[in-house]
N, C-alpha and C positions, 0 to 999 in steps of 0.2 A: 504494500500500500504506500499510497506518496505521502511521504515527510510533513509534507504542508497539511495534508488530511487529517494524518494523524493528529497535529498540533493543536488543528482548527476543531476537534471533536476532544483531543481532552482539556482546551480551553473553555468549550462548551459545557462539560461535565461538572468541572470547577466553579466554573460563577452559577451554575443551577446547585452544585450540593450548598455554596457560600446563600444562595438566592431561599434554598429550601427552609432555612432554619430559620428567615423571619415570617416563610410560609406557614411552618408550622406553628409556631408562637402566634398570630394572627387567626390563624383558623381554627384553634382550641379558644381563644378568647369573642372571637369576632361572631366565625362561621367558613366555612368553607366553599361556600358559594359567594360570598361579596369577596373573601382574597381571591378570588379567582377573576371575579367582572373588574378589581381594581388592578390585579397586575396583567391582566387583559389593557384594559383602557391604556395607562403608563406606556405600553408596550408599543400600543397602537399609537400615539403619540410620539411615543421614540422615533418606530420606523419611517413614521411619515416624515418628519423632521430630516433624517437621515437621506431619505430619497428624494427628498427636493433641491437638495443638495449635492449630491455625492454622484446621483444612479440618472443612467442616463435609460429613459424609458424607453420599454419594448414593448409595445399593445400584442396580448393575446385575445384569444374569441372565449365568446361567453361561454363556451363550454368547459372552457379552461379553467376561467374566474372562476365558473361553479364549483369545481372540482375542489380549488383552493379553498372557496370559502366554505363547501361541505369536510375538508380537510382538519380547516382549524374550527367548525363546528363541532364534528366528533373528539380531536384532540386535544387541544386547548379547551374546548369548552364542557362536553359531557367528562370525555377522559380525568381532565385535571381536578373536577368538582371529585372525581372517587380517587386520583392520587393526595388531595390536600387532605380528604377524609380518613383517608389511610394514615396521612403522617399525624394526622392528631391520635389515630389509635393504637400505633405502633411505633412511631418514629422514623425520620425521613432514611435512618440507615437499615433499618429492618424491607421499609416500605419499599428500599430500590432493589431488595437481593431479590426482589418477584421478577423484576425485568432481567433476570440474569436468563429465562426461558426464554427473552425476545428474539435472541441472536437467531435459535433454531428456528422459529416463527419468519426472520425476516431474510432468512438464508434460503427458507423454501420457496419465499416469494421471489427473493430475488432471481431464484432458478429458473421458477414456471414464466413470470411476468417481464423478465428483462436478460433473460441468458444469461446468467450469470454463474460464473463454473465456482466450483468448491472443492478446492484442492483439499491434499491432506492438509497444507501446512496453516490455513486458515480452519479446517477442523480440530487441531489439536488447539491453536490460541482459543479457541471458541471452548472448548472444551475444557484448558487453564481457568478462563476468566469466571465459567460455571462453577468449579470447585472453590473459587474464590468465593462466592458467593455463600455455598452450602459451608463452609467455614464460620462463614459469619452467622449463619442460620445457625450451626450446632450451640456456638455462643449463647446464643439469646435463648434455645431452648433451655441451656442449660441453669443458663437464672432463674426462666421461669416458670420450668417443668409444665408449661404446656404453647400451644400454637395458638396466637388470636386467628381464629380463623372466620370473624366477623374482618379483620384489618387485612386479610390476607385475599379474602374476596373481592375488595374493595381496590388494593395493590393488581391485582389480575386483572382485573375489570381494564383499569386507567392502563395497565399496560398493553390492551387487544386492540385499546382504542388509540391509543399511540400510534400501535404497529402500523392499524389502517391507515390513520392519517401519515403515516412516513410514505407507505405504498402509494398512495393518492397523491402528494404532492412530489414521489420522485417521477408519474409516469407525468405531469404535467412538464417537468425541468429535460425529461427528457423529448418529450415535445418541442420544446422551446427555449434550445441550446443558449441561446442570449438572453432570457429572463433571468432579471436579479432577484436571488433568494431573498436579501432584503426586503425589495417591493413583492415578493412571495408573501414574506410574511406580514405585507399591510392586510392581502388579503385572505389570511387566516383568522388575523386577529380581529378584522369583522365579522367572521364566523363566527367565533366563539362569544362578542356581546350579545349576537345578535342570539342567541340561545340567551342569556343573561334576560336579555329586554322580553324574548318571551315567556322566559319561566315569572318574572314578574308579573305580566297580563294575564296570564293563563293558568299559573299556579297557586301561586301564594306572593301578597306583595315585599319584595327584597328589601323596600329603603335606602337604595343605592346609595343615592346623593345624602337622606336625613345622617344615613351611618357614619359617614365623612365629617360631615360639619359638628360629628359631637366627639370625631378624638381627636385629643390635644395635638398640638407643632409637631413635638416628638414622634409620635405616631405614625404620623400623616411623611414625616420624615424617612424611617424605616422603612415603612409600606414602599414608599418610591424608592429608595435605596434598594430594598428584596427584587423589587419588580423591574429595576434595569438590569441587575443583577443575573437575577433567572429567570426571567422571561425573554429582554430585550438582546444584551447580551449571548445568553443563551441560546438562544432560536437563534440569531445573527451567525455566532460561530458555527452549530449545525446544520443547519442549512445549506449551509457554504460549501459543508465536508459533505453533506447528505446530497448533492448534485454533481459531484464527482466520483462516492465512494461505493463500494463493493459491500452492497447492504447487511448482510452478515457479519463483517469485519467491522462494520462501523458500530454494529450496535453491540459487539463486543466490546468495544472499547468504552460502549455507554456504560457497561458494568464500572468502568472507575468511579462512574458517581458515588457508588455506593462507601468504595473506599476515604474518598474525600469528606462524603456525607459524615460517617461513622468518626475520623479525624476532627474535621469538628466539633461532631459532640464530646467528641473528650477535651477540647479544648475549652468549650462551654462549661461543662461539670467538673473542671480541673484536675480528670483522671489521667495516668501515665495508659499508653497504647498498650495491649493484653496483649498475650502471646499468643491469641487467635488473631488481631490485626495481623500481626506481625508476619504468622502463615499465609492469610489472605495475601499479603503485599509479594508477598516472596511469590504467590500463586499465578498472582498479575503479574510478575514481573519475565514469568515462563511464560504463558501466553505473547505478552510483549516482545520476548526472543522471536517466538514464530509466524508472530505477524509479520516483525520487521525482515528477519533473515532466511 
């Protein structure tokens, strides 16, 4: 895999594991559907910001648009409502070792939907970065001698729905070799209010805006901080890598979130890294060997 891809996906993993922990802290206090419509919005603001600027436009057809904005409807907007759920019920490092299944989920698409071969030496990294995972899984069983398997549902869910919207918007980028991922994701992240706007009409009302104007500077500080973070940020460097990259490899290497994730929470709770990190890292760090070489 190229160099630059690699970078660009585990810069993306980093400011989403950094982005997850004001997720989470938000969504246990708040709710997990307004952190979602606000690091939506933020997001959506970034990117446009950025593209009026930077990105030199490519008009695609409205079959395209839809795809995109059905894309970040599913992903960004259903999917994320049951990963922020997740991390209020388990925590965003437990919450990411679910997506450690993705790799196989987006290796098969990549096969069926875009040719995509799969060598041995991307099935053993794929196969490293999953034991990394189940490492950290043994961990947390071991604390807490059982499986949330209400937060493990919820981790599955937001991961299937991910997978799609990864499938959905790489067949649009390969459509439309000159579309910037960037302005990809302005039109994702209209997808995903636009679910927000109507779960407020149609389901129950959110209080988007009343929920804003009643928490303090600091808050409202964070929030936009988590939300360039791991939203803006995040989607930016994946995106980027996710229109180049060899879809199985790529979402192996999403597995680092998890390592990052976990990293911070010890730096959160002021704990020294356990000697199941420790295995995890050394687990990724074999995978890493056969991706690269």
């Amino acid at each position: 895999m190229n160099l630059s891809v690699i970078f660009l996906a585990l810069s993306a993993n980093l400011c989403f594991a950094l982005g997850s922990q004001f997720f989470t802290h938000y969504s246990r206090t708040i709710g997990s559907i307004w952190m979602n419509w606000a690091k939506a919005s933020v997001a959506l603001f970034c990117f446009t910001l950025y593209a009026l600027f930077f990105v030199d436009h490519i008009s695609i057809s409205v079959f395209d648009f839809s795809l995109l904005f059905l894309s970040g409807f599913l992903a960004l907007g259903l999917g994320d409502i049951f990963l922020l759920k997740s991390f209020s019920d388990l925590g965003p490092g437990r919450t990411l070792m679910i997506f450690g299944f993705q790799p196989l989920i987006l290796s098969s698409a990549g096969f069926i939907f875009f040719n995509q071969d799969m060598d041995s030496s991307k099935f053993w990294a794929i196969l490293f970065f999953i034991i990394c995972l189940f490492i950290f899984s043994l961990e947390k069983f071991k604390e807490d001698k059982h499986w949330n398997l209400k937060g493990s549902l919820l981790a599955l869910a937001g991961m299937i729905l991910d997978a799609v919207g990864i499938i959905i918007t790489r067949s649009v980028f390969d459509k439309n070799p000159e579309f910037s991922p960037m302005e990809g994701n302005i039109f994702r992240c209209i997808g995903a209010i636009a679910l927000f706007i109507l779960m407020t009409y149609f389901y129950r009302p959110l209080n988007l805006i009343g929920t804003l104007k009643r928490l303090t500077s600091r808050d409202k500080l964070y929030i936009i901080l988590g939300s360039v973070l791991g939203t803006f940020l995040s989607l930016g460097f994946y995106l980027n890598a996710l229109k180049l990259a060899h879809l199985g490899s790529l979402s192996g290497i999403a597995i680092t979130g998890t390592i990052f994730a976990s990293m911070f929470e010890c730096i959160h709770n002021k704990k020294l890294p356990s000697r199941y990190l420790m295995g995890a890292f050394i687990s990724f760090m074999l995978g890493m060997k056969f991706l690269l070489f």
